[in-house]
RONUKOL-794841 format. One line per field, with one value per residue (C-alpha): residue number from 0; x, y, z. Coordinates in steps of 0.5 Angstrom, whole numbers, plus 500, padded with zeros to 3 digits. Each point is the difference from the previous one (the first is absolute). Layout:
// RONUKOL-794841
nr = c(NUM;...) $
X = c(X;...) $
Y = c(Y;...) $
Z = c(Z;...) $
END
This chain:
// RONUKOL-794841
nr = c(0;1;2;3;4;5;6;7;8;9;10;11;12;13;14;15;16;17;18;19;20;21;22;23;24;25;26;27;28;29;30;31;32;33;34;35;36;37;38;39;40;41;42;43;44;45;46;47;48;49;50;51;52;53;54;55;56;57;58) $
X = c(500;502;499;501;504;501;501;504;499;502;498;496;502;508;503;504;508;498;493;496;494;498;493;496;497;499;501;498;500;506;498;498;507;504;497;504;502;499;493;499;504;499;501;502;501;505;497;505;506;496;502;496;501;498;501;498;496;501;494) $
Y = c(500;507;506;507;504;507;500;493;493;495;492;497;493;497;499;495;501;500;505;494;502;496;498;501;493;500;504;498;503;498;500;493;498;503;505;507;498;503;503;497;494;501;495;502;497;501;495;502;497;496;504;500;505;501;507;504;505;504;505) $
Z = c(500;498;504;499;506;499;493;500;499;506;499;506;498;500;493;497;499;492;502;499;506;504;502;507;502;508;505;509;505;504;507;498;500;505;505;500;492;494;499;492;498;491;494;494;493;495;494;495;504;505;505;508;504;507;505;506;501;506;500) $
END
């Protein structure tokens, strides 16, 4: 996704080394897994590369 900041472009999903995007597929609350951890835990997928990638939002 793409949103504008001040005149500015800035993307909200990661890219690939080869700018390939990547898709968003899941996200759950962390607090299921660990208490006092990360308050997301996100999965997205590069289909490209085959690529996984899980990370952390400590909001």
């Amino acid at each position: 996704m793409i949103t504008p900041y001040r005149g500015r472009t800035a993307r909200r999903e990661p890219g690939s080394a080869v700018e390939h995007g990547f898709r968003f597929v899941a996200a759950v609350p962390g607090y299921h897994y660990r208490r006092g951890g990360a308050d997301w835990i996100l999965l997205f997928f590069e289909p490209v590369e085959r690529l996984a990638l899980l990370t952390f939002d400590w909001s």
